[in-house]
N, C-alpha and C positions, 0 to 999 in steps of 0.2 A: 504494500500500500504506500503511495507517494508520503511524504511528509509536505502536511499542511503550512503554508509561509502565509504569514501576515502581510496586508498591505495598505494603504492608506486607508481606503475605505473599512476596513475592519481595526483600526487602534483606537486606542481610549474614546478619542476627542469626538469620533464618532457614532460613541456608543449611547445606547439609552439610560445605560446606567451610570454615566456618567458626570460626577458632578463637579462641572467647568470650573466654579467661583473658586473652588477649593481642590480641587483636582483629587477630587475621590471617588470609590468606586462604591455603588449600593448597592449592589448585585443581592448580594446578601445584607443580615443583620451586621449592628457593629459588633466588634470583637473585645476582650478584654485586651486590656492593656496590665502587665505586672510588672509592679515596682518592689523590690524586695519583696519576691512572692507574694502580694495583696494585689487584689485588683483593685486600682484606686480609680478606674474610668472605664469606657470604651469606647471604639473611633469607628468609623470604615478607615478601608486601607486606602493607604495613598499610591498613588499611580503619576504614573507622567503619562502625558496626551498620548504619546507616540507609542506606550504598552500595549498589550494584547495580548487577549487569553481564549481558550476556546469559548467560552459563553457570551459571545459579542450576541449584540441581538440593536439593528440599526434604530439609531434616535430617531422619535416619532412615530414607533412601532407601539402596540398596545402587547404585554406578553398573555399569555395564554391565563393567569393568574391575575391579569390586570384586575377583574370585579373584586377579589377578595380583597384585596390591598386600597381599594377604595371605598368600601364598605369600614373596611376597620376606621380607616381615615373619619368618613364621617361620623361614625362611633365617637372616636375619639374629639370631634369638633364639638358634637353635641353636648360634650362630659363638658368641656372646658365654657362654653356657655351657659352651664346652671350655675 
């Protein structure tokens, strides 16, 4: 099987989950962060524009999962407005 190469169209900057202002990635949830074995936060990971991983999925796309994650959204708008 070939090996798959990345190319402009497929790195970071392109992607949907990609978050320009801050150059991170949401793919997923954030992660912890350990300092002296405690987790004292968690972040998404950072990336540069020009990364690339197999889960690209192009900006502007809705994913397959899109309803769930905006249902919770508004769950969550509604909590913050009582």
């Amino acid at each position: 099987m070939p090996k798959k190469k990345a190319t402009p169209d497929t790195y970071c900057w392109n992607c949907l989950y990609y978050e320009d202002d801050a150059s991170r990635c949401r793919r997923y949830a954030p992660r912890p962060i350990l300092t002296d074995n405690i987790v004292n936060e968690t972040a998404w990971p950072d990336v540069e524009p020009r990364d690339w991983c197999g889960e690209f999925k192009v900006a502007g796309t809705v994913p397959r999962d899109g309803w769930l994650r905006q249902g919770v959204r508004h769950k969550a708008d509604n909590f913050l407005e009582d």
